[in-house]
N, C-alpha and C positions, 0 to 999 in steps of 0.2 A: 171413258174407261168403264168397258162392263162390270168388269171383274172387283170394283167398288161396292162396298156398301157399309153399312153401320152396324157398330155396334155397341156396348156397355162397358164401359172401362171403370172402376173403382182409380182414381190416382191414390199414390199415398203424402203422406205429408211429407215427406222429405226431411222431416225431423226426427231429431233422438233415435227410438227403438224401428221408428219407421222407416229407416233410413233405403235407398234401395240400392242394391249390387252397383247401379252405373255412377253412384259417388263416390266421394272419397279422393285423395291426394292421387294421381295416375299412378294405375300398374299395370303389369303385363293382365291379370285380369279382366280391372275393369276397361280398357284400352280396347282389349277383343270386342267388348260387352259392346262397345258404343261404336269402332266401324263393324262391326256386324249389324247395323245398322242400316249403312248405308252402304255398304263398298261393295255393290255390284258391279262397280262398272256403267258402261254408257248403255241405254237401252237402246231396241230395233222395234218401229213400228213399221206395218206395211203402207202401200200408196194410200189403199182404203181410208186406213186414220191419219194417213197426213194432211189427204184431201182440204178437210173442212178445217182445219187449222188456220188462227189469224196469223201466226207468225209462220216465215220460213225456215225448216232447217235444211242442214245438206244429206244427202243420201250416203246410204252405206257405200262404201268402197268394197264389196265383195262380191261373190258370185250369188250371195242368196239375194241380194236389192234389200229394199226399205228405206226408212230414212232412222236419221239421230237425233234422238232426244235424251233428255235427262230431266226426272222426276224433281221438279222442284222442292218438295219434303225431305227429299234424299242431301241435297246441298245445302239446306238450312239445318239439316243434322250433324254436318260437315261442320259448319263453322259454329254453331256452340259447342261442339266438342272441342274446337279449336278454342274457343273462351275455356270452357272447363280446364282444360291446357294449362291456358295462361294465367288465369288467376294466381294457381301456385307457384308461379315461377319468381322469385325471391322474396318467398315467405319463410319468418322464422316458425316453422314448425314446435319451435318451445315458447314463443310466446302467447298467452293466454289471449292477450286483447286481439292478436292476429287470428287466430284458432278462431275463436266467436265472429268474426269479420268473416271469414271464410267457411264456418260451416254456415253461415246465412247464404251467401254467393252459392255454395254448393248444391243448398234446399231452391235457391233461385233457379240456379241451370240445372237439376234436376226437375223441378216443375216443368219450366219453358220445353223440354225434353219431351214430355206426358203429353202436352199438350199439342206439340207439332206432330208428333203419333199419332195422336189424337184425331187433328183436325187433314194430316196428311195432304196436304196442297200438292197436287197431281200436273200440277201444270206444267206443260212440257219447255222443259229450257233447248233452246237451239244453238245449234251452229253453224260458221260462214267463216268465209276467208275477206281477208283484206284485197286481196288481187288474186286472182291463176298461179297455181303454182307453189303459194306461201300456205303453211299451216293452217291449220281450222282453229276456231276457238270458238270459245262459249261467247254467246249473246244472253245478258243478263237482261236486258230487256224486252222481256217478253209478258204477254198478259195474263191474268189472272182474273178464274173465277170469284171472287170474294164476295162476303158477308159485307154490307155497306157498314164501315163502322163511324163515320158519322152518325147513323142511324142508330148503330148501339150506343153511341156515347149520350147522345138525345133523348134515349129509353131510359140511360143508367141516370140521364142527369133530374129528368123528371121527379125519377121514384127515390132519390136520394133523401139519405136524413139529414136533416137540418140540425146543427147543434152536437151536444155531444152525447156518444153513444151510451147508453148504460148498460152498463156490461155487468152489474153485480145482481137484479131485481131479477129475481125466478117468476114467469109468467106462469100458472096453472092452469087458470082456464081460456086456454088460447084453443079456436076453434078446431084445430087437426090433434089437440091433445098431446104437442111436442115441447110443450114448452118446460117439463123434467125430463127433458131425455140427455140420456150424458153419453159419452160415447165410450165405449171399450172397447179396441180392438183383440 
């Protein structure tokens, strides 16, 4: 995919005043906010990009050709907004202990949200019939470029702190000079 590349995302915390539009209990608002996301519909590549493809999909049915795929990014957006969903669904909105359960889940599936934007996995999902004749359907199995995360968990587990964190001793003379800095948005 050319038309890829990188860029700078600030996330926000997903908490209190940071909260962002796609939280919150569903409404017709934020509902828009999140399949506007992803509800394009099925994508057309041509032969050219089908070519070197490890998986097969099937070809368009129309007069222009190509084949079908479907953005990976775009169906893992699909279904946490189906979690965001469901979270709510027989919560009492007056109780307090429920409320704080739920705005945590909320700040969760708003992160995990950020971050599939974010990291935008492009991998093409395919499609295939069972026999001649029958329906097309998605093939969930298909490959993916990935980050080896073994190898992050190996990184992360290296450089881990041992023990318990102290969270209250202001460092000053920490060599980039960060160590008073407070944050204010």
């Amino acid at each position: 995919m050319k038309e890829s590349q990188t860029e700078q995302v600030v996330f926000s915390s997903a908490f209190g005043i940071e909260r962002s539009p796609f939280q919150g209990e569903p409404s017709e608002a934020n509902d828009k906010l999140w399949t506007g996301l992803y509800d394009f519909g099925i994508t057309r590549i041509s032969t050219e990009e089908a070519r070197p493809m490890v998986n097969k999909t099937l070809p368009v049915a129309d007069s222009q050709g190509g084949y079908i795929i479907q953005l990976a990014v775009f169906h893992q957006l699909h279904c946490l907004n189906m979690l965001r969903k469901g979270i709510y669904h027989g919560v009492d909105m007056s109780n307090t202990d429920d409320l704080k359960g739920i705005e945590h889940l909320d700040h969760c599936i708003d992160m995990l949200r950020q971050s599939i934007m974010c990291h935008s996995d492009i991998s093409p999902t395919t499609f295939t019939r069972t026999s001649l004749g029958k329906p097309m359907q998605v093939v969930a199995e298909v490959a993916h470029t990935c980050r080896s995360f073994s190898k992050i968990q190996q990184w992360a587990w290296n450089r881990r702190i041992k023990g318990e964190l102290d969270k209250s001793t202001v460092i000053t003379d920490d060599p980039l000079g960060w160590g008073t800095y407070t944050y204010s948005p």
